[in-house]
N, C-alpha and C positions, 0 to 999 in steps of 0.2 A: 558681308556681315551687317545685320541689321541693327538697329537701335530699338530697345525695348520699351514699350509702349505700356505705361501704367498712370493714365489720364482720366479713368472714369471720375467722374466729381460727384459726391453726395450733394444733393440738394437741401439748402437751407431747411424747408418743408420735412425734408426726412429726416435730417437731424432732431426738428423740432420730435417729429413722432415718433424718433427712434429716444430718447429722451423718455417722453411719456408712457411708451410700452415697456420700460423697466421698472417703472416707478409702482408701486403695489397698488395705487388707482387703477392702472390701465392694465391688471392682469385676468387673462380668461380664467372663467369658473370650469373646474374638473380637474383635469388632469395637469395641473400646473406644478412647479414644485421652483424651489427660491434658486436652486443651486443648477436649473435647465434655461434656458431662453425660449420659452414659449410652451406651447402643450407638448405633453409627451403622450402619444397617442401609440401604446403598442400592437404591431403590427398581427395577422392573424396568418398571413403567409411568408414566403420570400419572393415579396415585390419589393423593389429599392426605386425610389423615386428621388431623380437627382437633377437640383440645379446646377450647371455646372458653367454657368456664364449664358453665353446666348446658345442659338441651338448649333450643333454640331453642320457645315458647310460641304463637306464633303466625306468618302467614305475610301476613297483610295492611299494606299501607305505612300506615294509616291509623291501627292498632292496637300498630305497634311503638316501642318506648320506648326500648330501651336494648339493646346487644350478650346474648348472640348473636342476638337478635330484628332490629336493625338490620341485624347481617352479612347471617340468609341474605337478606333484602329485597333488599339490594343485589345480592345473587349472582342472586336469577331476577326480579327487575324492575329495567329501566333509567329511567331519568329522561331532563329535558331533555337535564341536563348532568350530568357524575361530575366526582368531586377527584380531582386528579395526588394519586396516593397518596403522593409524597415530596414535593411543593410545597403542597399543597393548592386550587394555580388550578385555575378549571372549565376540563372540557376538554368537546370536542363526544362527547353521547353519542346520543340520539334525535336532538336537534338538530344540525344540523352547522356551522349557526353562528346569529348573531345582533347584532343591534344597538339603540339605545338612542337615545332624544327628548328634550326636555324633560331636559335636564341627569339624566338617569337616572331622571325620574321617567315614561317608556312605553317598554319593553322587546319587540322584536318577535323570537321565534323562528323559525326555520327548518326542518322534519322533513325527514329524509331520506325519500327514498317506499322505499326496500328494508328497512323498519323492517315486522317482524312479529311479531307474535302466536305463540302455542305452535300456536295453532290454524291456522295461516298466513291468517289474516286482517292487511291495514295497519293498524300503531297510526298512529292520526290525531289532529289536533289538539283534536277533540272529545272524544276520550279523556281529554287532560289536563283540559278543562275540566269535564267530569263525574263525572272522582275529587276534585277539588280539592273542588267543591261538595258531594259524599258527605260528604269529612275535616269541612266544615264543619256539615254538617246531625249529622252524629256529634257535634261538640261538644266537651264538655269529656271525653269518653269518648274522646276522641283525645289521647294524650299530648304531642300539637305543633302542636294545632291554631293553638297561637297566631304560628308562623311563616308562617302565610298572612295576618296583618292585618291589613298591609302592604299588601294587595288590595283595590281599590276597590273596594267592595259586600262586604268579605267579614263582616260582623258583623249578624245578625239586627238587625230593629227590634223591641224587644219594647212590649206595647201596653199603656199603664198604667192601673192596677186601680182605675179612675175610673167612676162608675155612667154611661151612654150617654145621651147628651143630641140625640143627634140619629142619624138614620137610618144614617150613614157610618161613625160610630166602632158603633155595633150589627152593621153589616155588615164591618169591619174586625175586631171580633173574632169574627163568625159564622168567617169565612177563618180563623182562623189558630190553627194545633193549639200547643198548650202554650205558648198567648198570644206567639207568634213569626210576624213575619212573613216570608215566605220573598221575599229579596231578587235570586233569581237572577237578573231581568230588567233590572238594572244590575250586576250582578259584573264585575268588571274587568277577567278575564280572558278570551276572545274567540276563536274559531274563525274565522279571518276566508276561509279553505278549509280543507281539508284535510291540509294542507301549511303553512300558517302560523299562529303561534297571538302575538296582542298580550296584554299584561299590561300596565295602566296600573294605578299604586302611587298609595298617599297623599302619602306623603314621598317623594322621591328615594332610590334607591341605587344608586351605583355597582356596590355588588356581588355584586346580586341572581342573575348568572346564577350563582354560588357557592352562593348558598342553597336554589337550585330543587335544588343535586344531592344536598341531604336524601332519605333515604328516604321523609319522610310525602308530597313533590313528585312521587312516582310515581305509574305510572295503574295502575289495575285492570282487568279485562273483567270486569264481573260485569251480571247479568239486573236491572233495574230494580225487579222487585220485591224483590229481595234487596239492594237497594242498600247496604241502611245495617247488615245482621248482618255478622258477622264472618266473613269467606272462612275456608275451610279444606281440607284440599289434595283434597277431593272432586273432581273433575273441571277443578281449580285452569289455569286461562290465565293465563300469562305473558308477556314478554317479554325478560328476560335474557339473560345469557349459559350463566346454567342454567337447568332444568329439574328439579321435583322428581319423583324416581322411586319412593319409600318413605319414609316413616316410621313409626316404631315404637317402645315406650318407651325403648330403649335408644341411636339412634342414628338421623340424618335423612340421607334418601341424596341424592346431585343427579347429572345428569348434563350435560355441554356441549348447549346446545338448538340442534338442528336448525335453526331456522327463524332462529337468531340473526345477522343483516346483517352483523358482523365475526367468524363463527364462526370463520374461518381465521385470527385472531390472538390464539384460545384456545387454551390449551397442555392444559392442565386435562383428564381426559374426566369424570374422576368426581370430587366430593366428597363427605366423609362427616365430618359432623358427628356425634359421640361426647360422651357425657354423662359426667360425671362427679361424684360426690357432696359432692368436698373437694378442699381442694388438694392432699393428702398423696394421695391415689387419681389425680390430675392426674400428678403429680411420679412416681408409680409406674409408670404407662405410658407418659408421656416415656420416663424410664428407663430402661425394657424395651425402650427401640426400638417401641411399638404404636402409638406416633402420631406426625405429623411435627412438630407443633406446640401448644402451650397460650398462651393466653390467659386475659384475665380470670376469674385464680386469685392475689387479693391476699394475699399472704403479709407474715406479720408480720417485722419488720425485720432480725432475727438469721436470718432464712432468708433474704431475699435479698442480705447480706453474703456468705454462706455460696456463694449460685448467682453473685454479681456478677463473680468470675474468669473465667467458662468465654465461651467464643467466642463460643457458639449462645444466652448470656442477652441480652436486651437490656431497654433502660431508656428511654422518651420522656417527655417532660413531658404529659402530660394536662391538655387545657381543662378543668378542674373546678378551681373557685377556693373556696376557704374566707374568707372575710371577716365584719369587723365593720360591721354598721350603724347609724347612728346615727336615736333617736327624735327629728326635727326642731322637734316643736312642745313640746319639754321646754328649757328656759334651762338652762345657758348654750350647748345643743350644735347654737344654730340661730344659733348665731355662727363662722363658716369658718375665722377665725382657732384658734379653741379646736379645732376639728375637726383642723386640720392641725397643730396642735401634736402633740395626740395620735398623730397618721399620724407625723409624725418622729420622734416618741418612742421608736418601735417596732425593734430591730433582727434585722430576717427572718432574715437569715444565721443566726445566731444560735438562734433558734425552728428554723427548718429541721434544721440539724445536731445540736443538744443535744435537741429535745424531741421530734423527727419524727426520731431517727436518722436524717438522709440520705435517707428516705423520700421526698421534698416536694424541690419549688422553691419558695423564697423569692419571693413576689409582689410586686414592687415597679412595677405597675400593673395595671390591671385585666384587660388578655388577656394572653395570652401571646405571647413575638417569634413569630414567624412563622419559617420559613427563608429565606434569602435570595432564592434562587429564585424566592420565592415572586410573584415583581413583577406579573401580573395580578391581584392582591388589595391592593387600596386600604388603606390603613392609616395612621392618626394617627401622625404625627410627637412621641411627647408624651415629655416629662422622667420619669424613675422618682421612685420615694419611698425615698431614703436617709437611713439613720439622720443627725440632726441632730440632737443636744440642745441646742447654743447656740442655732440659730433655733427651736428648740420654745418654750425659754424666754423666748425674746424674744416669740416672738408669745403665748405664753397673759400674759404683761405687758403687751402692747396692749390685750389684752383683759379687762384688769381685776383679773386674780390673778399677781399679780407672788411669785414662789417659792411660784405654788398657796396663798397663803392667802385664803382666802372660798371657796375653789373648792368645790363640794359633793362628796358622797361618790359616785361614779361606780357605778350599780348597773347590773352586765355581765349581762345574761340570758345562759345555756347550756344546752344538752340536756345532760342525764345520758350522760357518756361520760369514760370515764378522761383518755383521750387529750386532751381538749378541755376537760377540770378542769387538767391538768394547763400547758396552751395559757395559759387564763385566768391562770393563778397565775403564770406567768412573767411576762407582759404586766403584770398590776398591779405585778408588781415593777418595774418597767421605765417604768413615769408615775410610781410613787414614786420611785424614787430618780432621775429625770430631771427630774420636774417636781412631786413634793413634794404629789400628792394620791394620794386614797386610794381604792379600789375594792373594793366589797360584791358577790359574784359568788354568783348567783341559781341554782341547778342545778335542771332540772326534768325530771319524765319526759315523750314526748315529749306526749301529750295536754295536759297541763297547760302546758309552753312553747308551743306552739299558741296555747293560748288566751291566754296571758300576751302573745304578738304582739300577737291580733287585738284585742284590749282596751289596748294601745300602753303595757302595764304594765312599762317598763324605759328606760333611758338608751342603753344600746349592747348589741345584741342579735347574736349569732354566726349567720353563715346559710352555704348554701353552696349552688352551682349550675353543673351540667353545662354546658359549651357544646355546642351542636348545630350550630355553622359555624362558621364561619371570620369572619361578613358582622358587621361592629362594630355596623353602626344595629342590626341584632337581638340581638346579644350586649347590649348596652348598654340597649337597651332591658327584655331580659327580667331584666339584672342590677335594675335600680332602678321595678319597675313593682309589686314586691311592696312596696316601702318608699315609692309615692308617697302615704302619707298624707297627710290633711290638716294643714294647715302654716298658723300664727296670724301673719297679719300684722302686723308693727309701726304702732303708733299712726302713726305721720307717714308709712308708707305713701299712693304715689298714690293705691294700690287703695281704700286704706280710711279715704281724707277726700272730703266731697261737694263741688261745687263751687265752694261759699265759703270752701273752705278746714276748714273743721271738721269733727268727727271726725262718720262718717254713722253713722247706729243700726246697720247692717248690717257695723261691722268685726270685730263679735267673728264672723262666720260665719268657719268656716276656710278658706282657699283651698290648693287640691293644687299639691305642688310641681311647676315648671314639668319636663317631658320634657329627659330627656339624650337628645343624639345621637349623641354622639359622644366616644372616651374620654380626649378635650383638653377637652370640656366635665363629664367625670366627678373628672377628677384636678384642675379648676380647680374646682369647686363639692366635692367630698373629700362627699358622705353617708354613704357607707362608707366602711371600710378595707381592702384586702384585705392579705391576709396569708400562702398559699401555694397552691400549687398540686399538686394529687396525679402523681403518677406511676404509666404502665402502664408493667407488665412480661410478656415474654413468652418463651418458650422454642422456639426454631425450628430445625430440624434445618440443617446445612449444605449440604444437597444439596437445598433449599428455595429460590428466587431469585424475585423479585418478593414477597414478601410484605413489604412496606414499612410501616412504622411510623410513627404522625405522632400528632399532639395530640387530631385528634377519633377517634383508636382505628379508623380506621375502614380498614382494608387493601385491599385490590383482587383477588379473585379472577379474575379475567379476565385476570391479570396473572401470575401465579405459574405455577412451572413447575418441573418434578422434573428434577434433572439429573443421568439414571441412568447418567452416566458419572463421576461425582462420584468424586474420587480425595483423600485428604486432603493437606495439605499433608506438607513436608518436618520441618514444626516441628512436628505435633500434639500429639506425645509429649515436647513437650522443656519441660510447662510452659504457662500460660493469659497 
């Protein structure tokens, strides 16, 4: 699991100009209006010209990681299923529908047979089964590869580096290239025709047809010998709702694809994804009237104070959570008590507003609400984490340090970053003066925090992680899968008495903490903290509609529509 990366810095210079092009001095003559950010220039066709950070890196579902590489994905390859861009529930996209066994743990799809190819060829069920197995033969060179598994058979058997004692383990690693053996002939996922495809899970999940509408869950057409390099738009099959027509350094062209089975409920003809160097270069062709829309272009907080009046800014909470976790096999913090004292310690509001300028949602659980709407997406009924200093105090005094005295010195690991020096420093003010102990806060670059992790050298360590769905078993999972160290059992553990009762020679071995599943079993076991959640911002023209904005950033091209009869309100000019 990575750490999310939200470091672009507005330049002094850009501030200054971004400043002056509000001001009614520096406003273009025409088509300006008080309550837009810049010209509003209505369009004559449906072309959408979109910044959407820099330009899009690659073109394959296997290899994209993060916007604009997930947008175009999603624009010319469809999946099972796609997200209501304002709800987030799966809707039928390949599939037209589906259903579920074993309390969600076998999932059977449905294809539509008018599903094609760029090349008009049927995308078939064995398409999905063939890229999924690709994304896995890929590996960890797949930035998500770990949302497939969940899939019966989806993890290599690797073959351990034991000298060969009999003819079967010699021939078991004669087969198998870089000591892996290839388990496709029980993978879980099944072509059972051409038209139907089963997916039997390890665990159960309800809300797996949400997760299939990931990008890396799309299928590819590619020549088997090429299976596993990385597509590129050379002769590129798809099957979206676009098709790419050009790329070039400057800008990646798409057009509505032909052969697309709901082509008549594409508005869209053309997209043009436009690069941009900075946000201040973003914010200047907005501006101008030269694009319809920007995107992840994070600006620092006195600039979007600055954009947060006008009509066409908007603001969503983004799944990417910042939190504290805790090293479980260090005393006293593999005690839940002490854990959640410190969780009520904390007051988010507070951090959000004074330390994050207003930037941030306050996390007071581990995902984030959902929309109401949202009701085809299963979701933990669970209590937040509200500031509480009397029960903090009461419980870190069950737990042995009654007004924090014995308590040790809390040493907080952090990566070298202002913003998150600054995070720390507030937070230990906040267990002193609430619960009276004291915290040594460890700043490191980021090589050297790395490895101070992986050597488990710290008590509570800052981490942070992108969601990729909406689906909690994998949110929850990929939240706590980098912190399941090993974890030292208490002496009078079952695990670690034999069975006369006394202690076996084998309790000092660690045992790994048991799997969360869910985030009523995250918020009742507290191993982290979380603490807030980032916010996208984006700038969208008014004559723009369907471009909808939601927590996984993730919008709907097939959905957006220019409406070149766009007239502005009666109010525009009277004020934002």
């Amino acid at each position: 699991m990575k750490s999310f990366p939200r470091c672009l810095r507005f330049p002094l210079t850009g501030l200054l100009l971004l400043v002056l092009s509000i001001t009614p001095s520096a406003c273009f003559t025409g088509q300006t209006y008080e309550a837009y950010y810049g010209r509003v220039i209505v369009p004559r066709d449906q072309s959408f010209r979109w910044i959407d950070g820099s330009l899009p890196q690659t073109f394959d579902p296997a290899f994209a990681a993060a916007p604009p590489d997930t947008d175009l994905v999603r624009a010319i390859f469809e999946g099972l299923t796609d997200y209501d861009p304002q709800t987030l529930a799966p809707i039928p996209a390949v599939a037209k529908h589906w259903e579920s066994a074993n309390d969600g743990r076998t999932w059977t799809f449905y294809l539509r047979e008018d599903a094609r190819w760029s090349n008009g060829e049927a995308v078939v069920a064995k398409d999905f089964v063939d890229s999924w197995r690709r994304t896995m033969r890929i590996g960890d060179l797949a930035p998500h590869t770990d949302l497939l598994s969940n899939i019966v058979g989806s993890a290599a058997v690797s073959v351990p580096e034991v000298p060969a004692r009999n003819g079967a383990a010699r021939a078991a690693r004669a087969n198998s290239e870089n000591r892996k053996i290839d388990v496709a002939a029980r993978f879980g996922a099944e072509a059972i025709d051409e038209h139907v495809l089963r997916v039997r899970l390890q665990v159960p999940d309800l809300n797996f047809p949400g997760l299939v509408a990931h990008p890396v869950f799309r299928p590819i057409k590619v020549a088997p010998e090429n299976s596993l390099k990385r597509i590129d738009a050379t002769g590129l099959v798809s099957n979206g709702a676009f098709a790419l027509t050009r790329q070039d350094d400057n800008r990646v062209l798409l057009q509505r694809a032909e052969n697309y089975w709901a082509k008549s409920e594409v508005a869209l003809e053309r997209v043009e994804f436009i690069g941009a160097n900075n946000a201040e270069a973003a914010l200047a062709a907005y501006r101008a009237g030269e694009v319809d829309a920007v995107t992840n272009s994070p600006f620092e907080p006195l600039a979007l104070k600055l954009l947060a009046p006008y009509r066409d800014f908007r603001r969503e909470t983004y799944g990417a959570l910042t939190y504290y976790s805790f090293n479980l096999s260090h005393e006293p913090f593999d005690d839940v008590r002490v854990r959640e004292a410190l969780a009520i310690a904390i007051d988010r509001d507070r951090l959000a507003q004074d330390e994050m300028g207003g930037a941030t949602e306050p996390a007071k659980k581990f995902l984030p609400e959902l929309k109401k709407e949202s009701a085809k997406v299963v979701v933990s009924k669970t209590e937040s984490l509200e500031l509480d200093a009397e029960r903090a105090r009461e419980l870190l005094a069950e737990a042995g340090y009654p007004e924090g005295r014995g308590f040790p010195v809390v040493r907080l690991l952090i990566n070298r970053n202002e913003q998150q020096r600054l995070i720390a420093n507030s937070i230990a003010a906040m267990w002193r003066s609430i619960l009276n102990i004291e915290t040594e806060i460890s700043i490191k670059g980021w090589d050297e925090y790395e490895a101070a992790i992986t050597a488990g050298d710290y008590d509570v360590v800052r981490r942070g992680m992108v969601m990729q769905t909406t689906d909690e078993l994998t949110n929850i999972r990929a939240l706590f899968q980098q912190d399941s160290r090993p974890v030292a059992l208490p002496t009078n553990s079952q695990a670690a008495t034999n069975g006369s009762g006394g202690v076996s020679k084998e309790k000092a071995e660690p045992a790994k903490a048991p799997p969360l599943e869910s985030e009523a079993d995250a918020l009742k076991e507290l191993r982290a903290i979380p603490l807030y959640f980032a916010s996208s911002h984006a700038l969208i023209k008014p004559y723009v509609t369907g471009f909808d904005s939601n927590l996984l950033d993730a919008p709907s091209l097939r959905r957006v529509r220019m409406e070149t009869n766009w007239t502005a309100p009666k109010n525009a000019n009277s004020g934002r």
